[in-house]
C-alpha positions as CSV (number, residue, x, y, z in Angstrom):
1,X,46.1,59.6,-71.8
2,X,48.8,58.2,-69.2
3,X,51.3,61.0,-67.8
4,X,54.2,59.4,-70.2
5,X,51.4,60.1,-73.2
6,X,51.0,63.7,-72.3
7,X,54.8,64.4,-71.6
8,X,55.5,62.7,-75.0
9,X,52.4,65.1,-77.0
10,X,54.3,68.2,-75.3
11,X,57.8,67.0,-76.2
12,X,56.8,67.1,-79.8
13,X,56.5,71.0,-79.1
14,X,59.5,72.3,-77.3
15,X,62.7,74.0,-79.5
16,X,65.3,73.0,-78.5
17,X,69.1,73.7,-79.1
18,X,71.9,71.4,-78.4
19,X,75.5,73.2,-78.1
20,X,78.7,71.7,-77.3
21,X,80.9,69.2,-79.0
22,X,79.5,67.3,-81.6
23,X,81.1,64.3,-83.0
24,X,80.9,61.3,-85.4
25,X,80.8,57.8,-83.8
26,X,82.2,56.0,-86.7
27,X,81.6,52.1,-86.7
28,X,83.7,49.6,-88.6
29,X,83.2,46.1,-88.6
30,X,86.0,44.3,-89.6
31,X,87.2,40.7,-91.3
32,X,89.5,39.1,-89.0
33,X,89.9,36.2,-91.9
34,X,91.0,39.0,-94.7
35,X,93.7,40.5,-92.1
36,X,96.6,39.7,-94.8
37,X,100.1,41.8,-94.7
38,X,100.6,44.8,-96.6
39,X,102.8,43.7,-99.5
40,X,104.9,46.9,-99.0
41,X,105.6,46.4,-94.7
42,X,104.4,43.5,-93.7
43,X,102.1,45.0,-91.4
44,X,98.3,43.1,-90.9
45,X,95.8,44.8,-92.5
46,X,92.7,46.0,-90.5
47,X,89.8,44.4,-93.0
48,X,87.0,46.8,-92.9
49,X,84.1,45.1,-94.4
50,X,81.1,47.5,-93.4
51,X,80.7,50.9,-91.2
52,X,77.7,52.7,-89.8
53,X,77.9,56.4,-88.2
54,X,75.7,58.1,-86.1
55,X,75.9,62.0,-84.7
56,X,78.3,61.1,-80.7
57,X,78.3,63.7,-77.8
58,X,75.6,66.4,-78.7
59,X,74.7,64.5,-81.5
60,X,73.6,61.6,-79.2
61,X,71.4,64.0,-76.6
62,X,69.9,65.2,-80.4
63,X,69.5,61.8,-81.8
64,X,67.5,60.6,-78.4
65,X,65.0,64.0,-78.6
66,X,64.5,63.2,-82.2
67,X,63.5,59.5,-80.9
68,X,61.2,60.5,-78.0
69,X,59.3,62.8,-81.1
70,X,60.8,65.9,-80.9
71,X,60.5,67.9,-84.1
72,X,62.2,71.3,-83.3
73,X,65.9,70.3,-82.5
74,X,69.1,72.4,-83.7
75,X,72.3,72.1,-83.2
76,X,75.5,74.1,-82.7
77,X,79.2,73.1,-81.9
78,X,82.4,73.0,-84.9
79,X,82.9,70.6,-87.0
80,X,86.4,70.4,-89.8
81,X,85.3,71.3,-93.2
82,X,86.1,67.6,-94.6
83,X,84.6,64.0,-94.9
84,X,83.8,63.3,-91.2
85,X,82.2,66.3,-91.2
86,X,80.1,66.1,-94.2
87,X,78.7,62.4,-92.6
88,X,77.7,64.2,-89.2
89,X,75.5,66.9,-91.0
90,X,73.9,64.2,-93.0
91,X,73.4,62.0,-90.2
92,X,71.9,64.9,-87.9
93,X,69.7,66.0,-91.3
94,X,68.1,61.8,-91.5
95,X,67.1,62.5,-88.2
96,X,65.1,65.6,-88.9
97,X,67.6,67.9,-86.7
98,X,68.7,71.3,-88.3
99,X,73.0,71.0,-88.3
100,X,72.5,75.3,-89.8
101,X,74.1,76.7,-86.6
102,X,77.3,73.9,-86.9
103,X,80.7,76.2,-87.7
104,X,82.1,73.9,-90.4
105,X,85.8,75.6,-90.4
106,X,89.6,74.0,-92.1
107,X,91.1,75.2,-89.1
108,X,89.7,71.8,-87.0
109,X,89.1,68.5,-88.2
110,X,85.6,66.3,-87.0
111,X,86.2,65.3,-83.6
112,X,86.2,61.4,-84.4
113,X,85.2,58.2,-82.6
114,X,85.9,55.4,-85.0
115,X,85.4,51.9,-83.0
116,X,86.7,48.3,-84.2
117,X,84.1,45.2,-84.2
118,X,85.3,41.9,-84.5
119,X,82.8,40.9,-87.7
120,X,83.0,37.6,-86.4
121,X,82.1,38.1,-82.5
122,X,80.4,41.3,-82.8
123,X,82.7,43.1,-79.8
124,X,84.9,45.8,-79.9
125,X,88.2,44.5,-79.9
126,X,90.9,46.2,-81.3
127,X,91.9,49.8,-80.0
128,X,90.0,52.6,-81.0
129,X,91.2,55.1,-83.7
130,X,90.3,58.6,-82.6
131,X,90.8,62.0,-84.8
132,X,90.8,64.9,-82.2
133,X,91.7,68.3,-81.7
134,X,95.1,68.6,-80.2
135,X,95.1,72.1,-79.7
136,X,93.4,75.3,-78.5
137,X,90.1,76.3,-80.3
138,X,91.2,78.5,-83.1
139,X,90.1,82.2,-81.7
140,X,88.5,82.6,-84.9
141,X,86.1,79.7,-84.8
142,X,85.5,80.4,-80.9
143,X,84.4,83.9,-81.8
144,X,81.7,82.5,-84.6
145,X,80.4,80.2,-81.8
146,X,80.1,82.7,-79.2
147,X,78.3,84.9,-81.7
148,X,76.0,82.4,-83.2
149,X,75.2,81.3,-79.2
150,X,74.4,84.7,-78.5
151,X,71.7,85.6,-81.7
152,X,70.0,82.4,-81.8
153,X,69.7,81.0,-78.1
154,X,66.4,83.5,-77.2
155,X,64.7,81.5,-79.9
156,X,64.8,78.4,-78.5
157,X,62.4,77.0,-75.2
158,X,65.6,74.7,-73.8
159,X,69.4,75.0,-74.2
160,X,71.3,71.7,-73.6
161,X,75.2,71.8,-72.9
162,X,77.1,68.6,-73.9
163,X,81.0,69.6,-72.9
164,X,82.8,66.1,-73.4
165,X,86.2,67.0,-74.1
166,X,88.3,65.6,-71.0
167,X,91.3,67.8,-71.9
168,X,91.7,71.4,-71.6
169,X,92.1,71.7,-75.0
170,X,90.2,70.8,-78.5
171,X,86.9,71.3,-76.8
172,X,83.9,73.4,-78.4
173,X,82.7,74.7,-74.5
174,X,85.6,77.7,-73.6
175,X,85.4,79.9,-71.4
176,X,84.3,82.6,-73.8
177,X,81.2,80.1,-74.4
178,X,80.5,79.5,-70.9
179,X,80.2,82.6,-70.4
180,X,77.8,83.2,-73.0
181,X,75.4,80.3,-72.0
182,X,75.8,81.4,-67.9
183,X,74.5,84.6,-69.1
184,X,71.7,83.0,-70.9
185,X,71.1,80.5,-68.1
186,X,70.0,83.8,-65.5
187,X,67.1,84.2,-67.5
188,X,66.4,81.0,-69.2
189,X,66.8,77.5,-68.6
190,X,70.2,75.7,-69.7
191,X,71.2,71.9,-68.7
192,X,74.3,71.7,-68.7
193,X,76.3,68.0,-68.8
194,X,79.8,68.3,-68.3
195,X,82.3,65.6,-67.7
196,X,85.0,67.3,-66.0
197,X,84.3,71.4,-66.4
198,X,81.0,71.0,-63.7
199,X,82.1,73.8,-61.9
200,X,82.4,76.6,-64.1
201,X,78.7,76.6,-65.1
202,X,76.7,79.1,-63.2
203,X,73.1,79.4,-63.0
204,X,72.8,76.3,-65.0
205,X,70.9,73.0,-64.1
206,X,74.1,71.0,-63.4
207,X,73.7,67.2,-64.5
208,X,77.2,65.0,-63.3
209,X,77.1,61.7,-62.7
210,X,78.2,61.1,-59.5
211,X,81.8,60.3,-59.9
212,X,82.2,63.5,-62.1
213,X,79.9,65.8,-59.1
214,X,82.2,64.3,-56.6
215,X,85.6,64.8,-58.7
216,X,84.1,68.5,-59.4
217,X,82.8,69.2,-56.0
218,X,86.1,68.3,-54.7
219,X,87.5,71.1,-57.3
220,X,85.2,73.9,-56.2
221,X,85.1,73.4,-52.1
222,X,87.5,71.0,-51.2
223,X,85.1,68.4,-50.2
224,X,82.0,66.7,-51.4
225,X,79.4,68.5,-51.0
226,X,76.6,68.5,-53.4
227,X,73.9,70.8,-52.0
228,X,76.9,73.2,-51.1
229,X,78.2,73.0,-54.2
230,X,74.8,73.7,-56.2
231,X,75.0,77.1,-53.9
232,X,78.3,77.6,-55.1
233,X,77.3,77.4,-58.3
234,X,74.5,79.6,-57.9
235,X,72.6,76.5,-59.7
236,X,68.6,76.4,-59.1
237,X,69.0,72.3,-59.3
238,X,71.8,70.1,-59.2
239,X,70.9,66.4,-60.4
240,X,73.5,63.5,-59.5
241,X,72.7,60.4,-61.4
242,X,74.3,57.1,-59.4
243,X,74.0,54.7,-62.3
244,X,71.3,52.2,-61.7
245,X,70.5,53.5,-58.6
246,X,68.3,56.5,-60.2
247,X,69.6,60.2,-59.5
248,X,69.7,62.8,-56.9
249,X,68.0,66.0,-56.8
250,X,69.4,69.1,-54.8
251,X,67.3,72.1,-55.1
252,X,67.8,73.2,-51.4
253,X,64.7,71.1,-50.3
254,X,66.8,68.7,-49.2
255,X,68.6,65.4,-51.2
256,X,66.0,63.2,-52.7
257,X,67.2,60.2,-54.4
258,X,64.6,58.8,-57.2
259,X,65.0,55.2,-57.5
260,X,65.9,54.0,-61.3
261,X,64.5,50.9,-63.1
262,X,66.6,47.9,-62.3
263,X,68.6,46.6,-65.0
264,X,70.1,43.2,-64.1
265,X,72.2,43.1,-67.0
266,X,72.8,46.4,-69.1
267,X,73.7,45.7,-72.6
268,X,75.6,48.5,-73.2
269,X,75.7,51.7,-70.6
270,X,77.7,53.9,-73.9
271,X,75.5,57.3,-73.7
272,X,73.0,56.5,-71.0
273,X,73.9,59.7,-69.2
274,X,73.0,61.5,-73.0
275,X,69.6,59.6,-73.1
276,X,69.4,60.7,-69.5
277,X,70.0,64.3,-70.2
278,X,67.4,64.3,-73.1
279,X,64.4,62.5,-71.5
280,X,65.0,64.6,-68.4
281,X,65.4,68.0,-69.7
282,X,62.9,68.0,-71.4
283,X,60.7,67.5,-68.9
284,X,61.7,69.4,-66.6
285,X,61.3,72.5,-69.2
286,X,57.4,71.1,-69.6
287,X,56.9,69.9,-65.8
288,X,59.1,72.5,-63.7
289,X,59.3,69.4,-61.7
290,X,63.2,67.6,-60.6
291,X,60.9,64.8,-59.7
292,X,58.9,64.1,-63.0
293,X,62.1,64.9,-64.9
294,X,64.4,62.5,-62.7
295,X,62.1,59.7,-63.7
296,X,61.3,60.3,-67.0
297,X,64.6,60.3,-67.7
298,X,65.6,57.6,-65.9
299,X,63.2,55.7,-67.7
300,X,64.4,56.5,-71.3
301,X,68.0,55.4,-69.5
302,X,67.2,51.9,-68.6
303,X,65.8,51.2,-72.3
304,X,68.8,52.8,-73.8
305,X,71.2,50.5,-72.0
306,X,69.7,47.7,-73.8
307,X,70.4,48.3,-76.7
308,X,74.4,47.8,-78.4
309,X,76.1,51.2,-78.5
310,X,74.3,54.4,-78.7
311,X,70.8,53.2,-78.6
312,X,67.6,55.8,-78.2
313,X,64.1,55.2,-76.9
314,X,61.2,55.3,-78.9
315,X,57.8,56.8,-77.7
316,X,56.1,53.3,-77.8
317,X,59.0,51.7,-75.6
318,X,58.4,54.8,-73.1
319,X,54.8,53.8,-72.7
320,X,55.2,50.2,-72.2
321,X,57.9,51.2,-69.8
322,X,55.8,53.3,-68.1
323,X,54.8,50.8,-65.2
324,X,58.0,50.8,-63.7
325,X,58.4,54.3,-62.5
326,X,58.8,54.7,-59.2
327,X,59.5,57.0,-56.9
């Protein structure tokens, strides 16, 4: 068996729980030709002809393990106790992935994505409609996820942070549950992936990309820093991916980049950084090894970004990628 064939066989095995915010990605293709007025306003009608969702943010790190063959995936974040919410669990339960530890709650509605494509052209051209959060995690719902963290984490092999909200508010990662996984993390491994809350996870394998590590670096210390700021964090590996450039390791053994696959013309780079985290996690939990982990999941990357909107890597397009690893 080639290394990618073992890694894949040992994938199948791990448990793994996904925590964070969890979201649908809602698409909508629409009829530019049946765009009549409303008889009522006058306002042009958006024509929705068909839609397609898929599990975003957590969901997408899930939805990539579940492509790569992994068969023990939960997940745990909040969802709203209505429709949107009802299509993420059954788009997380296709995929073979357990939604039991999702809070489903009436105090928040399902945090939304729901993206316009010209029928006709096939891009994304009309502004996005977006259902968020626009206030504070109810204390309620926070307390359920801390406490659902806190009994079910020891049973898994890898935790996996997505924290995507940009805001201070709305998000599923507080400080109440950052403080449960950086109490988890001193004993067991956590990745967490955090757009702009980087700093605040101790103990953690951090994974920015590298205008987020920068941007949080320049939080924490006042300067970039990367290898200072992994000590800061008291972080046994910081990982910086640079886009098509690969990713940097800091683990104190000084910075080693690890070159990506070149990708002349990315089809769509939406939720590389997810695929990243997936491929990469999880073999780091099988390997121990930043290296081995840096290019597996650089490898899952460059086949995701080939494919329109959220796209996933299969185990067959992992093999026959397998050639171009480098190091």
């Amino acid at each position: 068996m080639t290394p990618a064939a073992v890694l894949l066989e040992k994938i199948r095995e791990l448990r793994i729980l996904i925590v964070g915010d969890i979201c649908l990605d809602h698409w909508c293709r629409y009829s530019p030709p049946h765009a009549e007025a409303s008889r009522e306003t006058g306002i042009p009608r958006v024509a929705v002809v068909r839609t397609t969702v898929t599990a975003g943010a957590a969901g997408t790190i899930a939805n990539n393990l579940a492509s790569l063959g992994a068969s023990h995936i939960s997940v745990l974040g909040a969802i709203g106790d209505d429709g949107f919410g009802f299509e993420v669990s059954r788009a997380l339960s296709a995929r073979g992935i357990s939604a039991e530890p999702i809070i489903r709650t009436r105090l928040i509605q399902t945090f939304t994505y729901t993206k316009l494509i010209n029928d006709e052209t096939g891009v994304e051209d009309l502004p996005r409609v977006d259902f968020i959060n626009a206030s504070d995690l109810p204390r309620e719902v926070e307390g359920q996820l801390v406490e659902t963290f806190e009994r079910i984490a020891g049973g898994f092999d890898l935790v996996i942070v997505s924290d995507q909200a940009e805001t201070v508010t709305g998000g599923v990662m507080t400080a109440a549950m950052r403080d449960a996984v950086c109490r988890h993390a001193e004993h067991h491994l956590v990745w967490a992936d955090s757009r702009v809350r980087s700093e605040h996870f101790r103990n953690a394998v951090v994974k920015p990309n590298e205008k987020e590590g920068e941007a949080a670096s320049m939080r924490a210390l006042g300067r970039v820093d990367f290898e200072a700021f992994r000590r800061h964090l008291e972080s046994p590996l910081l990982i910086v991916t640079r886009g098509g450039a690969g990713a940097s390791i800091y683990d104190g053994a000084g910075e080693r980049l690890i070159s990506g696959a070149k990708i002349p013309s990315p089809v769509d780079i939406c939720g590389a950084g997810d695929s990243f985290t997936a491929g990469a996690a999880a073999v780091l939990k099988i390997t121990g090894s930043p290296e081995q982990a840096v290019r597996f999941g650089n490898i899952v990357a460059s086949i995701t970004v080939m494919k329109p909107g959220t796209g996933s890597a299969s185990p067959e397009e992992v093999l026959a990628a397998e050639e171009h690893w480098v190091s």
